[in-house]
C-alpha positions as CSV (number, residue, x, y, z in Angstrom):
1,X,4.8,153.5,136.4
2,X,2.1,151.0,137.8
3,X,3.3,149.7,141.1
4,X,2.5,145.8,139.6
5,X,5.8,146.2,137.3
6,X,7.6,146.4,140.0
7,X,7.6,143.0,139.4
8,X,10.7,142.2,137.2
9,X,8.8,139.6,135.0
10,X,6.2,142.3,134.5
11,X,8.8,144.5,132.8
12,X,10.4,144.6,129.1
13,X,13.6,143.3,128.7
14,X,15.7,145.9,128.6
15,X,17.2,145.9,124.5
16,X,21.8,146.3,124.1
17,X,22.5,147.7,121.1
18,X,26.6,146.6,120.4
19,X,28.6,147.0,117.6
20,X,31.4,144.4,116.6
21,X,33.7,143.9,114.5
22,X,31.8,142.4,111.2
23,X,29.1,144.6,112.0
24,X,27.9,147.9,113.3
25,X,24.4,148.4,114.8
26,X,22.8,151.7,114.9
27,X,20.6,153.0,117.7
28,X,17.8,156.2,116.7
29,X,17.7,158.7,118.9
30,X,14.4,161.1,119.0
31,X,13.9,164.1,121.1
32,X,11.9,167.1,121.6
33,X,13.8,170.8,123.2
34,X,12.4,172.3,126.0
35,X,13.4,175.7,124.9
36,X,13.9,177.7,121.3
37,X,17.5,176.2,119.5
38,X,18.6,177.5,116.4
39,X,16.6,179.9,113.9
40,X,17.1,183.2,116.0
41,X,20.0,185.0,115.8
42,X,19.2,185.6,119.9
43,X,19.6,181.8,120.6
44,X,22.3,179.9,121.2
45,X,22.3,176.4,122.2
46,X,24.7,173.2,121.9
47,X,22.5,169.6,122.1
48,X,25.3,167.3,123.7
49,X,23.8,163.6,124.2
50,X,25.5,161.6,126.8
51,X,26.1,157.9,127.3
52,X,27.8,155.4,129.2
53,X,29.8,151.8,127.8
54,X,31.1,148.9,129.7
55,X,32.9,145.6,128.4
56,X,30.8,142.3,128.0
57,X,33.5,140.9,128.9
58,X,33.2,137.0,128.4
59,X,30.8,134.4,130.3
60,X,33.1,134.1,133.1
61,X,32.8,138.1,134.1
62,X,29.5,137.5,134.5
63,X,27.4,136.4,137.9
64,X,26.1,132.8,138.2
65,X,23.5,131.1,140.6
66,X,21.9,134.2,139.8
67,X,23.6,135.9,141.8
68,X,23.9,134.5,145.8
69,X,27.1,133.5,146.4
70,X,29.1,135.5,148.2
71,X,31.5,135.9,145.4
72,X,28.4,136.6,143.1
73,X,27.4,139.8,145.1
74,X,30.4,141.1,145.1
75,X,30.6,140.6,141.4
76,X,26.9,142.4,141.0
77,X,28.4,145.8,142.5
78,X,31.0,146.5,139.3
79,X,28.1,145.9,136.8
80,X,25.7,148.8,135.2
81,X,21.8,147.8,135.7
82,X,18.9,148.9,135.4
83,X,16.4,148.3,138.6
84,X,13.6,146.0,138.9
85,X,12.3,148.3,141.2
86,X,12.3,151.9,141.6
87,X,13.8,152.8,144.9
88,X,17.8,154.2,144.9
89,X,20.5,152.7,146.0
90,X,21.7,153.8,149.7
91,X,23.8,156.0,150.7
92,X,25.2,157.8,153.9
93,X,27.1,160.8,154.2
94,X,29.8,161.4,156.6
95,X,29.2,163.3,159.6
96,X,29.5,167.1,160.5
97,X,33.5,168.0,160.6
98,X,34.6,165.2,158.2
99,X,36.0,162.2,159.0
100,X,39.2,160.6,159.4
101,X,40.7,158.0,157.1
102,X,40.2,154.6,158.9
103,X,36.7,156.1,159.5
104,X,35.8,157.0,156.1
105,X,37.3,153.5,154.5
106,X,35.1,151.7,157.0
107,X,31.9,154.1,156.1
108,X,32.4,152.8,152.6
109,X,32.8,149.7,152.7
110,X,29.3,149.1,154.5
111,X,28.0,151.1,152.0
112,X,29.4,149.1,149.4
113,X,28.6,145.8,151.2
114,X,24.7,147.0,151.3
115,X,24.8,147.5,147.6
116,X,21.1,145.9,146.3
117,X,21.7,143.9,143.3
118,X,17.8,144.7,142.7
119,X,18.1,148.4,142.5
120,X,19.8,149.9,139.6
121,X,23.3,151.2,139.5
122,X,24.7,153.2,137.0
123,X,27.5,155.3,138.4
124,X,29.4,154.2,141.6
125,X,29.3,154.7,145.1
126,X,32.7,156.2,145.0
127,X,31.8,158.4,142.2
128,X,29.0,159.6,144.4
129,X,30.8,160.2,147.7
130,X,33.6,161.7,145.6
131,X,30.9,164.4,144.7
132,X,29.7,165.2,148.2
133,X,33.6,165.6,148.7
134,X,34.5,168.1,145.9
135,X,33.9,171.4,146.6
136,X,31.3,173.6,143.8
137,X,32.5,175.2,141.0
138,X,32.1,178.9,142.4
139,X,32.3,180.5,139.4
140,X,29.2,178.9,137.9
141,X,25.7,180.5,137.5
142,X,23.6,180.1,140.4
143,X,21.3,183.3,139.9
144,X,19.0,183.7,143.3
145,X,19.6,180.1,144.5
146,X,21.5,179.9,148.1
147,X,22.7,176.3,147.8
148,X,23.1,175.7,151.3
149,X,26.3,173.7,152.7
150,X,26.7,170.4,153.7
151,X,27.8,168.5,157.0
152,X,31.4,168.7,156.2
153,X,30.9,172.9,156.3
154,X,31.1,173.8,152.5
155,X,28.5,173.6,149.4
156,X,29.6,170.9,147.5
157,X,29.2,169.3,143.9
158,X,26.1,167.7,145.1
159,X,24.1,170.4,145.1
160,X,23.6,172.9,142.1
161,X,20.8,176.1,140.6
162,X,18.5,173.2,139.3
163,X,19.6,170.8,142.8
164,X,19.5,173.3,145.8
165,X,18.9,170.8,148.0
166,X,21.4,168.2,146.9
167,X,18.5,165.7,146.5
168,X,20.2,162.3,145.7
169,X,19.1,160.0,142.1
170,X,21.0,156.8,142.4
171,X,24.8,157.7,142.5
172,X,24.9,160.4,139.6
173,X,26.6,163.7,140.6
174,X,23.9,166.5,140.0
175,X,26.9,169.3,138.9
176,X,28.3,166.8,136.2
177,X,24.6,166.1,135.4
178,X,23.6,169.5,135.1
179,X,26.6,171.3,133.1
180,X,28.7,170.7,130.2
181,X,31.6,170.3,129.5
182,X,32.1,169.1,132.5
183,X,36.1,169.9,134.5
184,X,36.4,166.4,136.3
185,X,37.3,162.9,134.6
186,X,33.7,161.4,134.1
187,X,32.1,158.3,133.2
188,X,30.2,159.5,130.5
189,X,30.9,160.3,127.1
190,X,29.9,163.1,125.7
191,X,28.4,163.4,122.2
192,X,28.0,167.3,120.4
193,X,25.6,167.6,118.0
194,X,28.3,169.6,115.5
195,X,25.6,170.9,112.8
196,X,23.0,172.4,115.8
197,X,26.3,174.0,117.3
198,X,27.5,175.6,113.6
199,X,23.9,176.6,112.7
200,X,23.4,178.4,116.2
201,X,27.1,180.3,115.4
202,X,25.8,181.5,112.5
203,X,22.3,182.3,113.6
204,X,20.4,180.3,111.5
């Protein structure tokens, strides 16, 4: 990205494809695998695509004044966006020990308050903090990796093989990110790509 479309009327409007209820729209998709799928009786691979919805909602859902009343602000933090920048949203974990209730609904709610209406936001903040929270799936493949622990004393769902570190990417949770199907209520839906899967059971 050049750093002069950072600027958002530098950018390209960003196109919604919605379907209604005279008529449907249809959205092509294109990719290219990493790794061998299919063709080898040695393979086996699923392609699942994943994708997130929200309501329109009518006129009055929306923000006006673009955006800077109080009330407006608020209303920017329950919206999906995309960024007109490219910095993440913040974020603070709680300290070493935990925390206790009074302390952690106070944490949040300067987080949420410091939400930037600029930056993009796809998951929550809760959603995110929820993931520091929850403890790893220990039964999942982590090969040489040692993924560390967090303040609170455990390795949580933040970090993962491919995320050792628990590096943050907006409010996404790298362990629902990074593995399918996934054991936790999610925001995404999840999309199988049926044929690959029958042509990879059958090795062809």
């Amino acid at each position: 990205f050049d750093k002069g479309f950072q600027n958002a009327n530098q950018q390209y409007s960003i196109q919604y494809y919605g379907s209604g209820k005279d008529a449907s729209s249809k959205l092509l998709v294109e990719w290219t695998n990493q790794h061998g799928c299919g063709g080898n009786p040695k393979l086996d691979c699923n392609i699942v695509m994943q994708y997130m919805c929200m309501n329109n909602g009518t006129d009055a859902d929306y923000p006006h004044n673009r955006g800077i009343k109080a009330a407006d602000v608020t209303k920017n933090k329950l919206y999906m966006r995309d960024g007109t920048g490219r910095n993440t949203q913040n974020y603070k974990e709680p300290g070493r020990g935990g925390e206790r209730y009074d302390a952690f609904i106070d944490r949040m709610k300067r987080l949420e308050n410091n939400v930037n209406r600029r930056r993009g936001l796809h998951e929550t903040l809760w959603w995110y903090d929820q993931c520091r929270y929850r403890e790893a799936n220990g039964g999942l493949f982590r090969a040489d990796q040692n993924l560390g622990s967090n303040k609170i004393g455990y390795t949580s769902a933040s970090r993962t093989r491919q995320n050792r570190r628990g590096t943050r990417r907006g409010f996404e949770c790298p362990e629902e990110r990074d593995y399918f199907p996934y054991w936790v209520p999610t925001y995404q839906t999840e999309n199988v790509d049926e044929e690959s899967q029958e042509q990879d059971s059958k090795g062809e």
